[in-house]
One Martini backbone bead per residue (centre of mass of N, CA, C, O) as a GRO file, in nm:
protein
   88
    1UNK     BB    1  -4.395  16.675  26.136
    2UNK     BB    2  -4.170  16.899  26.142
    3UNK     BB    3  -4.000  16.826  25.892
    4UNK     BB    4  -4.213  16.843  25.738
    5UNK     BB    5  -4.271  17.134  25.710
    6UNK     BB    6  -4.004  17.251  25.659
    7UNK     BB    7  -3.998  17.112  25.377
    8UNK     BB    8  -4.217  17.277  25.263
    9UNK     BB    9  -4.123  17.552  25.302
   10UNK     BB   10  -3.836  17.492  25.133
   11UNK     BB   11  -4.008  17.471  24.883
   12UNK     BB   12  -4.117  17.776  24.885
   13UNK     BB   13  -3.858  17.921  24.910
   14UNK     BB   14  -3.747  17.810  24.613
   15UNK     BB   15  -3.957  17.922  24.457
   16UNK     BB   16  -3.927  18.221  24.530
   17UNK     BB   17  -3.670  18.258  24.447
   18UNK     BB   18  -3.709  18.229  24.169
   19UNK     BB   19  -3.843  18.491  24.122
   20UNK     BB   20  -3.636  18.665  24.204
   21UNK     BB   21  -3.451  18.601  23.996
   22UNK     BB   22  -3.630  18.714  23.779
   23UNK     BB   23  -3.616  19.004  23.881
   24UNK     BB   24  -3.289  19.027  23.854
   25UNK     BB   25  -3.310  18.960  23.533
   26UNK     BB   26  -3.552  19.240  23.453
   27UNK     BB   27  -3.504  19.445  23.611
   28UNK     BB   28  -3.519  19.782  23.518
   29UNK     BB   29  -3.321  19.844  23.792
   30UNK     BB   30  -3.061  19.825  23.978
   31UNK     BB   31  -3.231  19.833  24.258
   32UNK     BB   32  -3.352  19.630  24.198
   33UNK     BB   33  -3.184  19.373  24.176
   34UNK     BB   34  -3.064  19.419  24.460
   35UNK     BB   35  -3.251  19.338  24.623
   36UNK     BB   36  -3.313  19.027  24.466
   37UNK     BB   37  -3.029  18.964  24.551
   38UNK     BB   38  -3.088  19.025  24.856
   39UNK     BB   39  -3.344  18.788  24.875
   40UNK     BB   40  -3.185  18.557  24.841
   41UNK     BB   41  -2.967  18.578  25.026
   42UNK     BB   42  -3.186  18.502  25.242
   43UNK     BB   43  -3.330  18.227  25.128
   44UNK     BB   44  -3.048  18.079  25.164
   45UNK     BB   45  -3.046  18.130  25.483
   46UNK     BB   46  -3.273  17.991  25.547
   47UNK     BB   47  -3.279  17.702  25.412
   48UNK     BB   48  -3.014  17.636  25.582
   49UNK     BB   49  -3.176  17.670  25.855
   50UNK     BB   50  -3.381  17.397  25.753
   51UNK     BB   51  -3.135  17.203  25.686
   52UNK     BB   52  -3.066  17.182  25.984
   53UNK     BB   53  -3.303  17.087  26.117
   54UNK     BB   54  -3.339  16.799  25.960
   55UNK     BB   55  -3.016  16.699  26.041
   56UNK     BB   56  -2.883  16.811  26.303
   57UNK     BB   57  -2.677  17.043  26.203
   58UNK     BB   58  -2.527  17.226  26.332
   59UNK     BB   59  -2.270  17.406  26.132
   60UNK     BB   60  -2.508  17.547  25.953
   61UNK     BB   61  -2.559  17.819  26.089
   62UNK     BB   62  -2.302  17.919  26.030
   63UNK     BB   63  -2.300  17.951  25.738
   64UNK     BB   64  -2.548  18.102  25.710
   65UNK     BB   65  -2.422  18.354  25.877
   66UNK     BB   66  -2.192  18.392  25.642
   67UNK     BB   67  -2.375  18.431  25.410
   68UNK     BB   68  -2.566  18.673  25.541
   69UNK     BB   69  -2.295  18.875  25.579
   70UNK     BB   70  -2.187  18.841  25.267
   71UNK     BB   71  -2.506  18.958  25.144
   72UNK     BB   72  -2.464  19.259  25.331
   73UNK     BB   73  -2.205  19.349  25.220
   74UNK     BB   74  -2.274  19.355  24.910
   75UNK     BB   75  -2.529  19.538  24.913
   76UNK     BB   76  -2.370  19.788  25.042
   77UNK     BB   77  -2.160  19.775  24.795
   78UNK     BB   78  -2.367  19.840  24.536
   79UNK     BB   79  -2.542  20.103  24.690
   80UNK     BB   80  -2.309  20.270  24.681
   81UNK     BB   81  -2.192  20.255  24.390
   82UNK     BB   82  -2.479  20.347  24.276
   83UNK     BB   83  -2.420  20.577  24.376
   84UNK     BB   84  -2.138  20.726  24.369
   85UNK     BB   85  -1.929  20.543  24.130
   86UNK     BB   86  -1.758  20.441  24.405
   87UNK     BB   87  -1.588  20.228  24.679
   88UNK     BB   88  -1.487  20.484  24.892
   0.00000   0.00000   0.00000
């Protein structure tokens, strides 16, 4: 039961995805493409730890977490980037 509904989040979340992404091709200024490519990662960070709960792999939890540290460190860095226009 509990797998099947992880599973249902899991493609909701892809298809999710799938729309930010067109946010992020489409988006008319810099900062929207920002947030849109920042909830993929975000989203792409949560179907890892469900499919981490669905296969009882704890060592995918450890990845999700280092793609989504690496996911905030890109964003905090593009949107500094965009503001300044220099990333010293």
């Amino acid at each position: 039961m509990i797998v099947t509904i992880v599973t249902v989040c899991t493609i909701v979340l892809l298809l999710m995805t799938f729309i930010g992404l067109y946010r992020a091709y489409v988006g008319p200024t810099a900062a929207d493409r920002i947030v849109a490519i920042n909830m993929i990662s975000t989203k792409v960070a949560t179907m890892i730890v469900m499919i981490a709960l669905v296969t009882a792999q704890d060592s995918y939890v450890s990845v999700a977490l280092v793609y989504a540290l690496i996911g905030f460190v890109a964003t905090i860095g593009l949107a500094k980037y965009l503001v300044n226009k220099k990333l010293e």
